[in-house]
VOTIKE-917016 format. One record per residue: residue number from 1; residue in one letter; x, y, z of N, C-alpha, C, CB in turn. Coordinates in nm, 4 decimals, decimal comma. Glycine has a CB too. Layout:
<recs>
{rec NUM; 'a'; {X; Y; Z}; {X; Y; Z}; {X; Y; Z}; {X; Y; Z}}
...
</recs>
This chain:
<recs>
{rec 1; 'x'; {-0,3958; -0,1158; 2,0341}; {-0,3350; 0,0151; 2,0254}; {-0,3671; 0,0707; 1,8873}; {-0,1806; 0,0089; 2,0510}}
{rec 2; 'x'; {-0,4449; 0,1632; 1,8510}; {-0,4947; 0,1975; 1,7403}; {-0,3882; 0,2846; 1,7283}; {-0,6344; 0,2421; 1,7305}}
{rec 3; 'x'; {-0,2630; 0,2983; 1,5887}; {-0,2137; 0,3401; 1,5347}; {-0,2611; 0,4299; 1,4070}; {-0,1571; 0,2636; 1,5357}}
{rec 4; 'x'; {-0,2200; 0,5454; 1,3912}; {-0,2461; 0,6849; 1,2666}; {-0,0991; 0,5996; 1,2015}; {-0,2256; 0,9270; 1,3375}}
{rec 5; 'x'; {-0,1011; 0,7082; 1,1006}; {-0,0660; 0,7043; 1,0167}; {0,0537; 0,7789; 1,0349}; {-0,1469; 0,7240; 0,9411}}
{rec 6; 'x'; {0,2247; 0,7208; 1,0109}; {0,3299; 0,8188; 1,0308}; {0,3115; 0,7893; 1,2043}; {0,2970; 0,9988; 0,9560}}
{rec 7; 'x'; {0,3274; 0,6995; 1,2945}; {0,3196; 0,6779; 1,4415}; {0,3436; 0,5481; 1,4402}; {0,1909; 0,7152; 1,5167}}
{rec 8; 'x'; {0,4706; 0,5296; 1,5245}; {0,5640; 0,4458; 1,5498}; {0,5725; 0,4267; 1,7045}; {0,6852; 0,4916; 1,4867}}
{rec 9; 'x'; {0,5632; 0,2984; 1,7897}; {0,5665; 0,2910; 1,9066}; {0,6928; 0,2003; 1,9493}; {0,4402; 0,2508; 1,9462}}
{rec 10; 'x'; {0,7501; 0,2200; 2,0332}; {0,8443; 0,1059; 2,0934}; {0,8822; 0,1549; 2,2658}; {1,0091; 0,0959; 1,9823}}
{rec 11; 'x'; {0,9012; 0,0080; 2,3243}; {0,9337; 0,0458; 2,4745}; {1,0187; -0,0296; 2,4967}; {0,8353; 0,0378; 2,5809}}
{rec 12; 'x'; {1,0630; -0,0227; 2,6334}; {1,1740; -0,1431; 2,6596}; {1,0940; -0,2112; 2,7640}; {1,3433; -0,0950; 2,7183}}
{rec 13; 'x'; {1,1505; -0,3505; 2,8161}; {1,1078; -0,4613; 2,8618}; {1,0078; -0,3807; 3,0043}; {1,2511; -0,5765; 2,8954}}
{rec 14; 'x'; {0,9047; -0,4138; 3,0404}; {0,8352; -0,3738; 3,1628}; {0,7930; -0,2145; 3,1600}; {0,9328; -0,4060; 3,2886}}
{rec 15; 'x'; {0,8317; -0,1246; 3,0378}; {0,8125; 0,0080; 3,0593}; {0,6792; 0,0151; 2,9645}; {0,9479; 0,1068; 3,0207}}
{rec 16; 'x'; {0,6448; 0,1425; 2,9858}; {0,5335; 0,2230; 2,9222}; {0,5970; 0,2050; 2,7551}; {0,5211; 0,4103; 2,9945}}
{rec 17; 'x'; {0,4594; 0,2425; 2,6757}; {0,4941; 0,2556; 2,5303}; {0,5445; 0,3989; 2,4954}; {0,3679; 0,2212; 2,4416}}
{rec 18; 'x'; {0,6439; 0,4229; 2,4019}; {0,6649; 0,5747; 2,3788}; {0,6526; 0,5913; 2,2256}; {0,8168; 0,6316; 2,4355}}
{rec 19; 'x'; {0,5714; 0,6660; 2,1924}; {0,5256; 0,7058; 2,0907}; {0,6325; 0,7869; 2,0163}; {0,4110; 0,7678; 2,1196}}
{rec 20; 'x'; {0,6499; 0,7525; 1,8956}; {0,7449; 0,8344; 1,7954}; {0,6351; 0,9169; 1,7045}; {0,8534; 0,7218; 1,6895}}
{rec 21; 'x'; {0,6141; 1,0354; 1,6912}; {0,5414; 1,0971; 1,5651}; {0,6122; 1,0989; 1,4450}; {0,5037; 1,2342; 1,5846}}
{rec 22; 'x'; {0,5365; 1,1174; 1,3645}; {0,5944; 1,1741; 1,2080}; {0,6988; 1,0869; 1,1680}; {0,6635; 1,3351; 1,2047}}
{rec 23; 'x'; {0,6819; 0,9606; 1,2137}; {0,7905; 0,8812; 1,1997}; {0,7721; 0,8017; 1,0248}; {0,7877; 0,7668; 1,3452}}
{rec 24; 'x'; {0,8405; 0,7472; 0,9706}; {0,8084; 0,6129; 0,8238}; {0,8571; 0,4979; 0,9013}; {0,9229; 0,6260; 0,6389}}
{rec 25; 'x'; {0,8298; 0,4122; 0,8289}; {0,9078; 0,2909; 0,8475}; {0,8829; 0,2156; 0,7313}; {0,8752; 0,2126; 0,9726}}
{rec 26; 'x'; {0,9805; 0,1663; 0,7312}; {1,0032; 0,0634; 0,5716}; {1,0594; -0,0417; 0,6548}; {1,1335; 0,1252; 0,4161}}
{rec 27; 'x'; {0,9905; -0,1852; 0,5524}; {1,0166; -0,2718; 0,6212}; {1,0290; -0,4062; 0,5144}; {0,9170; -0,2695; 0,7322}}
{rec 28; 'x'; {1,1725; -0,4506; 0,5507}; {1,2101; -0,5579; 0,4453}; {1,2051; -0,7423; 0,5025}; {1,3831; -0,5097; 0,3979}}
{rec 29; 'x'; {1,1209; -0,7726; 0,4510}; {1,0953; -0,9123; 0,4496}; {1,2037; -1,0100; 0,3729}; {0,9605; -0,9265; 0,3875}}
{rec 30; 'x'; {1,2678; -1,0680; 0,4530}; {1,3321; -1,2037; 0,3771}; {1,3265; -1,3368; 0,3773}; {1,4307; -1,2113; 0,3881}}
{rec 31; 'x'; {1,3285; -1,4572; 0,2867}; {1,2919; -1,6273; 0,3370}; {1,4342; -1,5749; 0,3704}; {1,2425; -1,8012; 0,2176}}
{rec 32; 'x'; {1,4610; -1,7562; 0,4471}; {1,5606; -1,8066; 0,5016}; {1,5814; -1,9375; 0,4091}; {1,5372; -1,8248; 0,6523}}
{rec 33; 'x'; {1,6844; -1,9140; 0,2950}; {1,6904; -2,0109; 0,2038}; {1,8243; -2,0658; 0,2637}; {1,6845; -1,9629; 0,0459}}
{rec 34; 'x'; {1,8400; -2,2097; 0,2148}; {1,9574; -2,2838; 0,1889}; {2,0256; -2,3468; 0,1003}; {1,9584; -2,3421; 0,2357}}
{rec 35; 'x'; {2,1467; -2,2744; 0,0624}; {2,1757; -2,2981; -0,0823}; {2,2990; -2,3822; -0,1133}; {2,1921; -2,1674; -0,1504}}
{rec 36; 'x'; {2,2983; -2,4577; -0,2290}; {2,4061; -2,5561; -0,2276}; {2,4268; -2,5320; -0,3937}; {2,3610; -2,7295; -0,1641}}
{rec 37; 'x'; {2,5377; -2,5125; -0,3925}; {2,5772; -2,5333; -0,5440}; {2,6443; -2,6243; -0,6145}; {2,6353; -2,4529; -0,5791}}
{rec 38; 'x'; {2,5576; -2,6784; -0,6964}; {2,6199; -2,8217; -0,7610}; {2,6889; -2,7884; -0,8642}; {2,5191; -2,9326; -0,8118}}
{rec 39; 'x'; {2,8271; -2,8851; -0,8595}; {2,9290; -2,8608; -0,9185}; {2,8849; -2,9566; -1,0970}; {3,0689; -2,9165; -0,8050}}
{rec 40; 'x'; {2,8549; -2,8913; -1,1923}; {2,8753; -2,9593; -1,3176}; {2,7312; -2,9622; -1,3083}; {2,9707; -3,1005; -1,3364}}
{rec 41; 'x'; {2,6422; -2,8814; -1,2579}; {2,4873; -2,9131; -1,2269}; {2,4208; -2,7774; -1,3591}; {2,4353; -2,8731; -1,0031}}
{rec 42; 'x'; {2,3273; -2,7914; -1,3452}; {2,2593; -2,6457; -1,4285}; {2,2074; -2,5577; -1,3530}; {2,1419; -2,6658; -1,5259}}
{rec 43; 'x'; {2,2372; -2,5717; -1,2030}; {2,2739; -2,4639; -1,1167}; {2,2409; -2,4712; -0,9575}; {2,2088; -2,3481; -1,1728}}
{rec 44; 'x'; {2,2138; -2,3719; -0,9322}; {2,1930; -2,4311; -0,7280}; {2,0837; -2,5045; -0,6999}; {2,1628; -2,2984; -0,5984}}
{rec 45; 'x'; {2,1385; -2,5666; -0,5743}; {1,9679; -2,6563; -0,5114}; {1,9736; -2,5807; -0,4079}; {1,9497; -2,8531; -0,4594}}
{rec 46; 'x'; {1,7995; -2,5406; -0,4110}; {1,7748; -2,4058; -0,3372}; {1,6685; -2,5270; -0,2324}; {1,6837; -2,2332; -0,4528}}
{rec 47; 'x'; {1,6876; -2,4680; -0,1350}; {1,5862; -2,5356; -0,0109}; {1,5559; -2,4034; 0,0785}; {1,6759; -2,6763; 0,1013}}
{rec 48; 'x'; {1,4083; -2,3438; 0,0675}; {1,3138; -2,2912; 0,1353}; {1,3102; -2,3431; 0,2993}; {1,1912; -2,3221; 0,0554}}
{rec 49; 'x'; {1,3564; -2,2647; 0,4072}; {1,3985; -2,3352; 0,5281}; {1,2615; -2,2629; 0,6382}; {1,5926; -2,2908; 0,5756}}
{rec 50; 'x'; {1,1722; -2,2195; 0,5191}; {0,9978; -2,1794; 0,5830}; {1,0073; -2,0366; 0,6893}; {0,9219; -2,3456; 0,7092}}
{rec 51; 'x'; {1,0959; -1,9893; 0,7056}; {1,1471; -1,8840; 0,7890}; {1,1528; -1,7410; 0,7325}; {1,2772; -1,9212; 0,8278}}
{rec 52; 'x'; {1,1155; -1,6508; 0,7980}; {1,1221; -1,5167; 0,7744}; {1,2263; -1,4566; 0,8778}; {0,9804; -1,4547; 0,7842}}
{rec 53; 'x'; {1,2573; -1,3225; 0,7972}; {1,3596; -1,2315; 0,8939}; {1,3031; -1,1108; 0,8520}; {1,5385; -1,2383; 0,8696}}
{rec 54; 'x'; {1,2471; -1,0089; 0,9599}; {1,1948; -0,8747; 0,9317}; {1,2671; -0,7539; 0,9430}; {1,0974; -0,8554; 1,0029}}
{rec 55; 'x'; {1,2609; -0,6815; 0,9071}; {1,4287; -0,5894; 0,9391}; {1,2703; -0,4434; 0,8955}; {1,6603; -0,6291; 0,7530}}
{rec 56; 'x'; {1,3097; -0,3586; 1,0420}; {1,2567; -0,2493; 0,9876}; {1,3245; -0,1278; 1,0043}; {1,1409; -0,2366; 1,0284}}
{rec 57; 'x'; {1,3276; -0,0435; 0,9076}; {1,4133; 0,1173; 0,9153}; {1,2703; 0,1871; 0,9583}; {1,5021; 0,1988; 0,7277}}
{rec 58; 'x'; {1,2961; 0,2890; 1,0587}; {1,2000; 0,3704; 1,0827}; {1,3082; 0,5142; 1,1134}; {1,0922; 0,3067; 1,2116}}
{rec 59; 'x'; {1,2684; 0,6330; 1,0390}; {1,2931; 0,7418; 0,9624}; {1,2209; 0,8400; 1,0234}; {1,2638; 0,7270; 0,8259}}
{rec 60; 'x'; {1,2856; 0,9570; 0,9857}; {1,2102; 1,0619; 1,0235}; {1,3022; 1,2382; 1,1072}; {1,1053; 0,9691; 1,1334}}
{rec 61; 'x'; {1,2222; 1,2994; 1,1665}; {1,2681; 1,4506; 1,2816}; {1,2467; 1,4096; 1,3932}; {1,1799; 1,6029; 1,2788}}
{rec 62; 'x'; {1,3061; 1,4193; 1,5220}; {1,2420; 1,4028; 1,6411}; {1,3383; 1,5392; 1,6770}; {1,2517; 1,2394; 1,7311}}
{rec 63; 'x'; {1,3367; 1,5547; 1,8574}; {1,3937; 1,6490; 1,9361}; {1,5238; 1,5783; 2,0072}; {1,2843; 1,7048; 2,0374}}
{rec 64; 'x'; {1,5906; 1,6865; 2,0291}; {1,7018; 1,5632; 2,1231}; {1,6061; 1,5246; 2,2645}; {1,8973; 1,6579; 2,1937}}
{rec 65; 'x'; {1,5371; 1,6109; 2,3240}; {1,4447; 1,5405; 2,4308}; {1,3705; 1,4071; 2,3885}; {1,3319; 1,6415; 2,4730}}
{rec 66; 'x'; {1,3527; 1,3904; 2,2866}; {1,2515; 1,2928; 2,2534}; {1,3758; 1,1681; 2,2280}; {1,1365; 1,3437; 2,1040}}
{rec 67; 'x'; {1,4634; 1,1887; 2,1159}; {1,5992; 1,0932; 2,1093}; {1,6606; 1,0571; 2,1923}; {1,6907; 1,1266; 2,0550}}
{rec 68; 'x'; {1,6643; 1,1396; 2,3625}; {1,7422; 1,0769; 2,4308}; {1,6596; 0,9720; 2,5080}; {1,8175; 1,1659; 2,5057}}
{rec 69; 'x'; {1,4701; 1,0028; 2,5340}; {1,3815; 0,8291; 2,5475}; {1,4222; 0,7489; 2,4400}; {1,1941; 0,8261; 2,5308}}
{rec 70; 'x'; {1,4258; 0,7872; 2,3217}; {1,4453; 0,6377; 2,2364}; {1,6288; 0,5703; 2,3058}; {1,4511; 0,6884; 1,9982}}
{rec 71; 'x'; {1,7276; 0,6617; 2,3194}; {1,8249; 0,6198; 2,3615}; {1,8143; 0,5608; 2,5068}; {1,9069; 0,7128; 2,3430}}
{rec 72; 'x'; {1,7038; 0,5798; 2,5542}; {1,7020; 0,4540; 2,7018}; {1,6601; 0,3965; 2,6682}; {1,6496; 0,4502; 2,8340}}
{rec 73; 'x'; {1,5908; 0,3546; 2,5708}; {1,4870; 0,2067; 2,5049}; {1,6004; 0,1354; 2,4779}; {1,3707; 0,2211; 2,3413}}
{rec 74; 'x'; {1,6702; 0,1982; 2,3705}; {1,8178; 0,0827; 2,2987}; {1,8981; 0,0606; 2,4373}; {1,9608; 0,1819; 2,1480}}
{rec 75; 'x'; {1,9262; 0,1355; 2,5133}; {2,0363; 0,0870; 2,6217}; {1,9676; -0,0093; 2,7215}; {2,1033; 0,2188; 2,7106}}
{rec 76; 'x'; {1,8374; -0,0390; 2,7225}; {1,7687; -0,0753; 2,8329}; {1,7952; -0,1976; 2,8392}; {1,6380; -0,0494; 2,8376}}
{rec 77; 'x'; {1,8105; -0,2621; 2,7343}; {1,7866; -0,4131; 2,6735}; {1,6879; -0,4814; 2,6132}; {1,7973; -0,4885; 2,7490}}
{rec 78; 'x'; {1,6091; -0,5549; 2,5763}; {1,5122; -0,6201; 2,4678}; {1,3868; -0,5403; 2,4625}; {1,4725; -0,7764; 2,5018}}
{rec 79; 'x'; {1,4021; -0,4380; 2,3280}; {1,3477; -0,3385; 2,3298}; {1,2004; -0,4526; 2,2640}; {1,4332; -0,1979; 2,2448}}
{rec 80; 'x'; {1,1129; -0,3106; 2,2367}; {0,9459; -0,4028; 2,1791}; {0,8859; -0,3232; 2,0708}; {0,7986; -0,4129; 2,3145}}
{rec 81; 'x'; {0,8751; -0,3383; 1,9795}; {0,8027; -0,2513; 1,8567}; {0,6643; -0,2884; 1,7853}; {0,8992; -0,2508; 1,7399}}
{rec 82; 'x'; {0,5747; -0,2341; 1,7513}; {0,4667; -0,2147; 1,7357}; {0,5040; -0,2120; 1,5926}; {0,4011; -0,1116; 1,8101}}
{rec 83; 'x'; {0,4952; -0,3349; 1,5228}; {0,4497; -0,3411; 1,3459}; {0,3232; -0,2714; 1,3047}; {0,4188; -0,5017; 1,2907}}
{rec 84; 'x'; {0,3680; -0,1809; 1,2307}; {0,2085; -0,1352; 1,1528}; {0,1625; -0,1487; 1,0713}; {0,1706; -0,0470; 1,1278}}
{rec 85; 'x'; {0,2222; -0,2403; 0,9990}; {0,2003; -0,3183; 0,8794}; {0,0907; -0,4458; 0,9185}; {0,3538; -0,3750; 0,8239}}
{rec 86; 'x'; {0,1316; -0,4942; 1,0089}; {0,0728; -0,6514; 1,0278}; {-0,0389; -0,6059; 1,1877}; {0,2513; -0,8077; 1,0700}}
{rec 87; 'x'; {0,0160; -0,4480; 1,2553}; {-0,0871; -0,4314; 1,3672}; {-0,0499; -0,5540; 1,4496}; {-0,2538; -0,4294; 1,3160}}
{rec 88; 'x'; {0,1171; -0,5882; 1,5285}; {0,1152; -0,6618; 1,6298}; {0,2322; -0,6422; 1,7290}; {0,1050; -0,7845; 1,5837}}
{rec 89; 'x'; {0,2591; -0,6903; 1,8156}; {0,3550; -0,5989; 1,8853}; {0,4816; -0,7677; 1,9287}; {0,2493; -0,4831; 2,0632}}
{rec 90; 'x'; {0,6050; -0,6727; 1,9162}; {0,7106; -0,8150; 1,8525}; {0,8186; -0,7627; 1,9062}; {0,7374; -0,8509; 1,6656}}
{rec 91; 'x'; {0,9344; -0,8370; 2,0252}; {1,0540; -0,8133; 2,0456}; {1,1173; -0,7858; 1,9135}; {1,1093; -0,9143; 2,1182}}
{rec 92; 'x'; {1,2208; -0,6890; 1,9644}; {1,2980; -0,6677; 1,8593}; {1,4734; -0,6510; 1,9039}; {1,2312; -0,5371; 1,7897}}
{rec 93; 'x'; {1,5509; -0,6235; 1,8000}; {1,7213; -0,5671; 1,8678}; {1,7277; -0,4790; 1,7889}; {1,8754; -0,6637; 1,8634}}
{rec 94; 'x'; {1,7878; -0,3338; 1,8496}; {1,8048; -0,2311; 1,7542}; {1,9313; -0,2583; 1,7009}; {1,7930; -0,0930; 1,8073}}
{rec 95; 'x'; {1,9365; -0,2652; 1,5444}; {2,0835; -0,3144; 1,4873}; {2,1269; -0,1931; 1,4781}; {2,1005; -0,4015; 1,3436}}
{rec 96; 'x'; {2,1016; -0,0660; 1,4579}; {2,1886; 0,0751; 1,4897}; {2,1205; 0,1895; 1,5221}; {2,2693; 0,1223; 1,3763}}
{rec 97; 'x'; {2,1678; 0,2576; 1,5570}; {2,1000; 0,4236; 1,6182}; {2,1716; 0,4995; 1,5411}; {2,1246; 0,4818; 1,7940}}
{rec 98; 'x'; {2,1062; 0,6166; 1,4625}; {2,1676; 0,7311; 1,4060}; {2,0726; 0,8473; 1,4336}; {2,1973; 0,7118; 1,2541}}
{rec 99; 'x'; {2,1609; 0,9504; 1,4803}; {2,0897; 1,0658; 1,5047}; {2,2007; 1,1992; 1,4519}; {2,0436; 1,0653; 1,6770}}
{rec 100; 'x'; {2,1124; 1,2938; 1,3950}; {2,1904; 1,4289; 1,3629}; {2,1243; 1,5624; 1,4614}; {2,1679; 1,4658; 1,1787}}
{rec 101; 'x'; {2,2043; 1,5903; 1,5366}; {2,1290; 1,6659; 1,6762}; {2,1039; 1,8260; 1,5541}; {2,2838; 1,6963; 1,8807}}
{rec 102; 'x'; {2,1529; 1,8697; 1,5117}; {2,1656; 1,9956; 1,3765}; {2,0675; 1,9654; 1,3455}; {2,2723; 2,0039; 1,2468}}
{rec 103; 'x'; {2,0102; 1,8765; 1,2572}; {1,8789; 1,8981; 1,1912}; {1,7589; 1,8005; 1,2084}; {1,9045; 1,9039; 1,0546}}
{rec 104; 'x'; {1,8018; 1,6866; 1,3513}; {1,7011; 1,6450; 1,3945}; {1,6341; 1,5004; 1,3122}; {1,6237; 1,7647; 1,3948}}
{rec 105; 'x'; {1,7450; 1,4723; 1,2622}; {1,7024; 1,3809; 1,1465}; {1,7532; 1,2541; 1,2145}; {1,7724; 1,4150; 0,9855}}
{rec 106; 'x'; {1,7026; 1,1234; 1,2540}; {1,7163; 1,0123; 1,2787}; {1,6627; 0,8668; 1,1841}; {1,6707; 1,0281; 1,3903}}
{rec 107; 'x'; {1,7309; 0,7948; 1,2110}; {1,7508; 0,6431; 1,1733}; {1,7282; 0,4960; 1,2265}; {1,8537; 0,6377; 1,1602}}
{rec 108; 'x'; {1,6425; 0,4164; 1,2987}; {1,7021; 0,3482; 1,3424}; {1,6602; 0,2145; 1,2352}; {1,6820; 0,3553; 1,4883}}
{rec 109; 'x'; {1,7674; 0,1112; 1,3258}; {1,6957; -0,0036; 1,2008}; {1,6893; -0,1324; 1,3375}; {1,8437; -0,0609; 1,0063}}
{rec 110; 'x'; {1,5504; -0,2013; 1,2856}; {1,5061; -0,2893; 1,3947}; {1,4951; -0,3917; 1,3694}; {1,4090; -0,2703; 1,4496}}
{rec 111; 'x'; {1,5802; -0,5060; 1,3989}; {1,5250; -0,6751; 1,3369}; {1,4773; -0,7649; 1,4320}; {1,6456; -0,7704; 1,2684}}
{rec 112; 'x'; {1,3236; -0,7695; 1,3779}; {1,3036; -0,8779; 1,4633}; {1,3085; -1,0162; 1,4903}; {1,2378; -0,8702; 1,4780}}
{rec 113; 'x'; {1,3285; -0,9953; 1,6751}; {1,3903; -1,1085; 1,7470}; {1,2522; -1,2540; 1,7645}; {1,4505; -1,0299; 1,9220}}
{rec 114; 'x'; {1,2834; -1,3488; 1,7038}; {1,1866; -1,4649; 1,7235}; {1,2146; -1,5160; 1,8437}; {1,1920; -1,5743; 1,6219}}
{rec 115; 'x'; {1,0897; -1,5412; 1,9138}; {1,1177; -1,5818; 2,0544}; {1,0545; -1,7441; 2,0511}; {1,0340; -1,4659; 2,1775}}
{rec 116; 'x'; {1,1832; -1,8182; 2,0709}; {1,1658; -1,9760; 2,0595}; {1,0955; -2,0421; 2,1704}; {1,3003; -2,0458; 2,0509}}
{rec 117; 'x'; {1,0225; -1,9881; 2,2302}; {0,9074; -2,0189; 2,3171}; {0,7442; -1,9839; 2,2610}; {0,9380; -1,9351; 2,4495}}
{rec 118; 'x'; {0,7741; -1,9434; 2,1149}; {0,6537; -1,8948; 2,0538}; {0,6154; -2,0454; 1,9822}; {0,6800; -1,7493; 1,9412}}
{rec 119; 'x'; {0,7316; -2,1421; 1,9815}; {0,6865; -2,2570; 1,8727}; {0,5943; -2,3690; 1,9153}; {0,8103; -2,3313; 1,8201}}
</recs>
């Protein structure tokens, strides 16, 4: 799926892809550390648990016609998003929906879901 620049895709399980225009997305990478703090120590024992957690905000104007497809994607159940950073396509859970119908301005934020049949 050759992605431009500012174009954001996501569908829900078995459906077509729906294209978001003029969209951003920012996208925050975290390890999965494990931390223990030793008491009388010179400070925590940190253990690297090799794991990532991706969390993406994708930003932007849409229409309420266009917001109310993204609102059947989130209600549908295990929605699917198109990283454009890495160019790969990855279950996800929408952790919230924000929309302002006045000036068209939306929010959502997407973390992706690891599927334990990938290991």
């Amino acid at each position: 799926m050759g992605m431009k620049a500012n174009e954001c895709w996501l569908k829900s399980e078995g459906s077509e892809w729906q294209r978001i225009q003029g969209c951003n997305v920012h996208m925050k990478i975290a390890r999965r550390i494990q931390r223990t703090v030793i008491r009388g120590g010179e400070g925590d024992d940190l253990m690297d648990e090799g794991a990532e957690s991706a969390v993406y905000t994708v930003t932007g104007k849409m229409s309420m016609a266009e917001y109310k497809e993204i609102l059947s994607i989130f209600r549908a159940g295990q929605p699917w998003f198109h990283d454009p950073f890495e160019d790969r396509q990855m279950k996800v859970v929408f952790s919230n929906i924000d929309y302002d119908s006045a000036t068209g301005d939306y929010e959502f934020t997407l973390i992706e879901d690891i599927d334990p049949d990938d290991d």
